[in-house]
C-alpha positions as CSV (number, residue, x, y, z in Angstrom):
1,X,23.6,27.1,15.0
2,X,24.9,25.3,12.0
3,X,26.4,22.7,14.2
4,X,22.9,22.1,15.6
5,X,21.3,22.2,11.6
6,X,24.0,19.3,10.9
7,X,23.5,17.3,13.4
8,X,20.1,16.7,12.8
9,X,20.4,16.1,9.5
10,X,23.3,13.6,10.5
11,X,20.5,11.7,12.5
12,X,17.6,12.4,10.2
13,X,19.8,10.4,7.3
14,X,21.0,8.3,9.8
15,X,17.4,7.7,11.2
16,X,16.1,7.2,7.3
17,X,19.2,4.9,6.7
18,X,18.3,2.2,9.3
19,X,14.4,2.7,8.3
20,X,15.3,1.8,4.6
21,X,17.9,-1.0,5.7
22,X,15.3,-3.3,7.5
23,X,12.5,-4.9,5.8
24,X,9.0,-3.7,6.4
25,X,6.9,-5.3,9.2
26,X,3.2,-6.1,7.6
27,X,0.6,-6.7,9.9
28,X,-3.5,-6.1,10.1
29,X,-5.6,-3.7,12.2
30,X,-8.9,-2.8,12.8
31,X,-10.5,-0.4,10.8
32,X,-13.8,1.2,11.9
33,X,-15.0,1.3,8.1
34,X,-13.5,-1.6,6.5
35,X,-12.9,-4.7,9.5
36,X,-9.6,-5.7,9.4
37,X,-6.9,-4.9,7.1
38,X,-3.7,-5.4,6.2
39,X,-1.1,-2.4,7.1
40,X,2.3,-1.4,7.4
41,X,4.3,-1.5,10.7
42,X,3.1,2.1,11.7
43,X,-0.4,1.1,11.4
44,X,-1.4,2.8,7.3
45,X,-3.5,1.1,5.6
46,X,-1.7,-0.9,2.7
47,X,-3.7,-0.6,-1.2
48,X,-3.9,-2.3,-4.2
49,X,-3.9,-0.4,-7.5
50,X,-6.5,-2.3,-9.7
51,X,-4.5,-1.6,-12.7
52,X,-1.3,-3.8,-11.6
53,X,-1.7,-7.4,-12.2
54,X,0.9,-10.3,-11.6
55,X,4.5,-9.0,-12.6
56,X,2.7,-6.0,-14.1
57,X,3.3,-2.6,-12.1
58,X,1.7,0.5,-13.3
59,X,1.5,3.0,-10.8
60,X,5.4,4.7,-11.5
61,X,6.0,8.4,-11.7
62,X,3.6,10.8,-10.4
63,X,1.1,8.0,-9.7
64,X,4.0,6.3,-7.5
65,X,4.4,10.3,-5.8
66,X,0.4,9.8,-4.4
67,X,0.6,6.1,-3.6
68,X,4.2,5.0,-2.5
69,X,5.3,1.4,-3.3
70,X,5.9,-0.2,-0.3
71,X,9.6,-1.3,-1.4
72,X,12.5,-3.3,0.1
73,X,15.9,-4.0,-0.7
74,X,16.4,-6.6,-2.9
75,X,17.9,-9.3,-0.7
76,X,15.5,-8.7,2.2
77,X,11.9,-10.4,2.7
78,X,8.9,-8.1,4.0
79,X,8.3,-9.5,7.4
80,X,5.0,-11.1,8.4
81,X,3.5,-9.3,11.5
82,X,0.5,-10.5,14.0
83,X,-2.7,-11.6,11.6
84,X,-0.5,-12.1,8.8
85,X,-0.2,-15.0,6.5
86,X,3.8,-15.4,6.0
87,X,3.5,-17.9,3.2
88,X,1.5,-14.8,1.4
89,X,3.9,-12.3,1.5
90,X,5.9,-12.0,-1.4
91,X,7.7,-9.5,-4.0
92,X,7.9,-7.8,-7.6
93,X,10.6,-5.7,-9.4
94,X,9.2,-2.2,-10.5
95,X,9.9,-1.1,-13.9
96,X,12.4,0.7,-11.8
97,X,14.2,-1.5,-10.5
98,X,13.3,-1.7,-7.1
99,X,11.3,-4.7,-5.6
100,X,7.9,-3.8,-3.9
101,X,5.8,-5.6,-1.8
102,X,3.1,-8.2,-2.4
103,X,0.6,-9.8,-0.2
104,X,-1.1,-13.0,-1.8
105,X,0.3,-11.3,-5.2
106,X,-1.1,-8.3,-5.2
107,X,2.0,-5.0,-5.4
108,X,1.1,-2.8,-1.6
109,X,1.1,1.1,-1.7
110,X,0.3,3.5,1.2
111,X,-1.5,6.4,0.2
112,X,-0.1,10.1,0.9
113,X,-3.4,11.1,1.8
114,X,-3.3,8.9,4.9
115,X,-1.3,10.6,7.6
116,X,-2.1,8.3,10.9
117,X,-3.0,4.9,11.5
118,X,-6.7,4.0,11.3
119,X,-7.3,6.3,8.3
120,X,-8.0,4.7,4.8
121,X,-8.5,8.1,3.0
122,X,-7.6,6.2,-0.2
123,X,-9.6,3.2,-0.1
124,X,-12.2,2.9,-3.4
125,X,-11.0,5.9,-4.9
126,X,-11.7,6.2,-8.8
127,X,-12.6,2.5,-8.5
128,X,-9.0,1.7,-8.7
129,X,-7.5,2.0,-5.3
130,X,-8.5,-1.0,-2.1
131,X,-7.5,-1.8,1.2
132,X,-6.5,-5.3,1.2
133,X,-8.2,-8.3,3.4
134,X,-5.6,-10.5,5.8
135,X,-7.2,-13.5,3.3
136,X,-5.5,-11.9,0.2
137,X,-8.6,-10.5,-1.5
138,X,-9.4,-6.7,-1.8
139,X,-11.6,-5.3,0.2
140,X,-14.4,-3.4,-2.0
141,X,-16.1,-1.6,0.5
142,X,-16.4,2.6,0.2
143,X,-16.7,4.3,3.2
144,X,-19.4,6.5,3.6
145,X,-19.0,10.1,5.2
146,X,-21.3,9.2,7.9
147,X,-18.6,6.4,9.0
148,X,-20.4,3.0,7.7
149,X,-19.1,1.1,4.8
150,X,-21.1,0.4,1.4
151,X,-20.5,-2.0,-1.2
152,X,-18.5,-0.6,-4.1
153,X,-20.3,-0.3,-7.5
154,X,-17.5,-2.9,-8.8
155,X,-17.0,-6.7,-8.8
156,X,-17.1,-8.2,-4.9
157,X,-14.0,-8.5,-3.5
158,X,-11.5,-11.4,-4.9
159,X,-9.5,-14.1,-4.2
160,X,-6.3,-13.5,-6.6
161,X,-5.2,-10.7,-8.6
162,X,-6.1,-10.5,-11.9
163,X,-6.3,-8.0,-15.1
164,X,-8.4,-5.1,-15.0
165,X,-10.5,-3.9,-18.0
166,X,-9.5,0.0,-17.3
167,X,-7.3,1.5,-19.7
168,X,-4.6,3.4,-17.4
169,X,-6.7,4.1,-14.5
170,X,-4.9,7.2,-14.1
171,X,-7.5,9.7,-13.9
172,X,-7.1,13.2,-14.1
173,X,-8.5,13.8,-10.4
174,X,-4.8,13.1,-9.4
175,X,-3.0,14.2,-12.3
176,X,-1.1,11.5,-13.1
């Protein structure tokens, strides 16, 4: 039995190893709420925390818990998948150290509440968190529980990052 228990940690690490040694695939999809978006290779929708701007990464420590960075090793590039603009694909270091993510400058996170592809669970929450457009701007829309999308009581979606007024954006909702 503990042979067994070994060995499958042996190829869970192994499994994890190769997973962390290539660099992420990022794509779009379809999503019945939002049109298309930009997601990782397994299909999650990819976010944009409001509160990060340029060089400037926020969500770290609890916040980063929620909403992984989608990270890769530093000498890698992400890779641009189908509906993806290559030439907007890009990277930051975290206060960390690790290197994240960009697309058209803006730091990508998955959300934890999101467990399969086609689910954006995360998108317009506490005006902070959205799903990000194959152009490079976010996408402001907030689904609605009956399935349709309504505009978001914040600015229209933009074309380039840029500061956010909010203080931390960390509200206590999440507890971080």
């Amino acid at each position: 039995m503990l042979a067994v228990v070994a060995t499958i940690a042996v190829s869970a690490a192994a499994a994890l190893g190769a997973a962390a040694s290539t660099a992420p695939t990022i794509r779009t999809a379809n999503n019945a709420s939002l049109g298309t978006i930009v997601v990782g290779s397994t299909g999650l929708t990819l976010y944009h925390y409001a509160d990060d701007h340029g060089t400037v990464v926020r969500c770290t420590g609890k916040c980063a818990t929620l909403w992984p960075p989608v990270v890769v090793r530093a000498s890698a590039r992400p890779v641009a998948g189908p509906g993806v603009n290559a030439a907007k694909l890009g990277t930051v270091k975290r206060p960390d150290g690790t290197v994240q993510v960009t697309y058209n400058g803006y730091a990508l996170y998955r959300f934890s509440g999101d467990t399969h592809a086609g689910q954006a669970n995360g998108q317009g929450l506490e005006k902070e968190w959205y799903a990000v457009a194959p152009t490079g701007s976010l996408v402001k829309l907030v689904p609605t529980a009956a399935g349709s999308s309504t505009a978001s009581s914040t600015a229209a979606s933009s074309t380039s990052p840029s500061s956010s007024s909010s203080s931390t954006g960390m509200g206590s909702d999440y507890g971080y």
